[in-house]
DOPAMAR-141784 format. One record per residue: x, y negated, z negated of N, C-alpha, C in turn. Coordinates in pm, whole numbers, padded with zeros to 5 digits, always signed. Atoms other than C-alpha are relative to their C-alpha. Example, Ala and Ser with C-alpha at 12.3 -4.5 7.8 and 13.67 -1.06 7.14 Angstrom:
+00089+00119+00000+01230+00450-00780+00090-00120+00000-00082+00119+00006+01367+00106-00714-00077-00109-00073
***
This chain:
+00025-00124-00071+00197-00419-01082-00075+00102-00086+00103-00118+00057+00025-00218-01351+00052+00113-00013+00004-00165+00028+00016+00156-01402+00096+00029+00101-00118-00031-00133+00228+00156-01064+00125-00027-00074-00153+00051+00076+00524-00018-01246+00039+00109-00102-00064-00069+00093+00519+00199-01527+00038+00154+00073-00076-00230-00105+00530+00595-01318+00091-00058+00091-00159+00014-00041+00825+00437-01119+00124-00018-00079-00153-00005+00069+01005+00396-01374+00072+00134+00001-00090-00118-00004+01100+00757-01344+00045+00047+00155+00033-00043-00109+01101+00780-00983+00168-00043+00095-00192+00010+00012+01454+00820-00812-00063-00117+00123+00027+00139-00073+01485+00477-00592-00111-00099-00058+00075+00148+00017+01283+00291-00808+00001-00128-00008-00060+00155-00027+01468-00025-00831-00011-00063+00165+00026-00010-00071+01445-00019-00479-00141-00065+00072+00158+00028-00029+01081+00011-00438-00099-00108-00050+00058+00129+00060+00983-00218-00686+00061-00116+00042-00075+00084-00057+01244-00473-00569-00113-00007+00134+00045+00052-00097+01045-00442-00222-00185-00012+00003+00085-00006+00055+00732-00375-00383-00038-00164-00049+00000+00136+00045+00734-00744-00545+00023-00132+00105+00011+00069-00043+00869-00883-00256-00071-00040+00096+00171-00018-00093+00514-00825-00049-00062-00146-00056+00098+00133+00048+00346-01186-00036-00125+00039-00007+00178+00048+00010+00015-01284-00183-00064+00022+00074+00102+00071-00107-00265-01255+00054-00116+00071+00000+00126-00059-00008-00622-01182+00052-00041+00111+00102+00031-00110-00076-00710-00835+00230-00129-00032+00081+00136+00002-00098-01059-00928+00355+00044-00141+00076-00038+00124-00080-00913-01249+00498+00095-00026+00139-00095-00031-00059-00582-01128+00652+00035+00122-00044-00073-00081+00002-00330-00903+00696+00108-00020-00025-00148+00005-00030+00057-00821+00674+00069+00064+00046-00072-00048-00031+00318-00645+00863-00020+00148-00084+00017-00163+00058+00265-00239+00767+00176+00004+00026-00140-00016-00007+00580-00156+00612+00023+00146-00044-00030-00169-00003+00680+00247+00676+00071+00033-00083-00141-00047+00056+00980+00217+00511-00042-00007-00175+00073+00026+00143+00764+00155+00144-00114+00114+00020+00076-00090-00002+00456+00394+00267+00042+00134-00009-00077-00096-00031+00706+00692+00328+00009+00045-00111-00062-00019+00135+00830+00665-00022-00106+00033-00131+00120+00011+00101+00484+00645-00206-00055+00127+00062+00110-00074-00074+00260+00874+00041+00033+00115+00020-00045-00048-00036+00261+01227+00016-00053+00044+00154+00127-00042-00055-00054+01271+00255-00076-00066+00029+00144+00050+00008-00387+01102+00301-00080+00113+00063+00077-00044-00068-00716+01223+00395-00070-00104+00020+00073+00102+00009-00929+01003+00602-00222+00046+00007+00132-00052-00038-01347+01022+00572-00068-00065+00100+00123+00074-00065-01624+00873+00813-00003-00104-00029+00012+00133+00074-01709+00628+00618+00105-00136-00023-00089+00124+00001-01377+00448+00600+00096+00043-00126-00064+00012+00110-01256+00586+00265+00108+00096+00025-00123-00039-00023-00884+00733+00252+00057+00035-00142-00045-00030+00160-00799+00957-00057+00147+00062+00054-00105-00017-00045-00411+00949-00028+00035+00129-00161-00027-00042+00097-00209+01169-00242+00179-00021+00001-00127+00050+00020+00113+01006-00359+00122+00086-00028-00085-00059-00014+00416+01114-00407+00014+00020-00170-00013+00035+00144+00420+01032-00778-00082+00095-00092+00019-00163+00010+00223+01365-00785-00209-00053-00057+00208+00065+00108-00205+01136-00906-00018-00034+00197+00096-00003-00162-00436+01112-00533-00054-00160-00100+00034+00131+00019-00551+00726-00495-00124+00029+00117+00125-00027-00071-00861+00673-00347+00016-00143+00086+00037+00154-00060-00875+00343-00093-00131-00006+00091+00139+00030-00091-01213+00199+00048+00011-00099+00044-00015+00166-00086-01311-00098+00275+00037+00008+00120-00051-00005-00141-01147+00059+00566-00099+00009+00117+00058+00008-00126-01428+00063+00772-00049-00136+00049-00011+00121-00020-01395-00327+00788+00066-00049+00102-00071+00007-00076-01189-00302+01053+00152-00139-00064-00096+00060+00041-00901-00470+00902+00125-00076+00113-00111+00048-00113-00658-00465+01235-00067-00115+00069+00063+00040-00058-00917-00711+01328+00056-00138-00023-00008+00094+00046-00785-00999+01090+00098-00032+00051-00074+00043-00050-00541-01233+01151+00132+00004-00095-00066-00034+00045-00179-01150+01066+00030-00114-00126-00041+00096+00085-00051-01407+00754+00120-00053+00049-00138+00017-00095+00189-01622+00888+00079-00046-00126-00090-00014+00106+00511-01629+00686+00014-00162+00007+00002+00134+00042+00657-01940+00507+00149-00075+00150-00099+00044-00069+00885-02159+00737+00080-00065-00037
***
């Protein structure tokens, strides 16, 4: 997880988050998708802004703004990842 792993470490519910944080499967973004999970976005997100273009500068809760691009790929377009059976 990176730079994410380390600023939760101070973050109240972080065992939590990272626990569900880790347990998000693998899967290629331009390929598929997965289940949008609120109950993890809630906890990270204080905000976003979205632009034209597709790009979405959120501003976390963890108090640093993330920038995400690509969204004008239409993403809801892909096909969901189907879980393991």
């Amino acid at each position: 997880m990176g730079w994410c792993y380390d600023v939760l470490q101070g973050m109240h519910g972080q065992d939590w988050l990272i626990n569900e944080l880790e347990s998000i499967p693998k899967f290629n973004p331009e390929k598929e998708r997965i289940k949008f999970r609120p109950d993890i976005f809630t906890r990270i997100i204080e905000k976003g802004t979205m632009f034209p273009n597709g790009r979405i500068i959120y501003d976390l809760k963890l108090g640093i703004p993330w920038t995400a691009t690509g969204n004008d790929m239409r993403a809801w377009h892909l096909k969901m990842k189907k879980g393991k059976k």
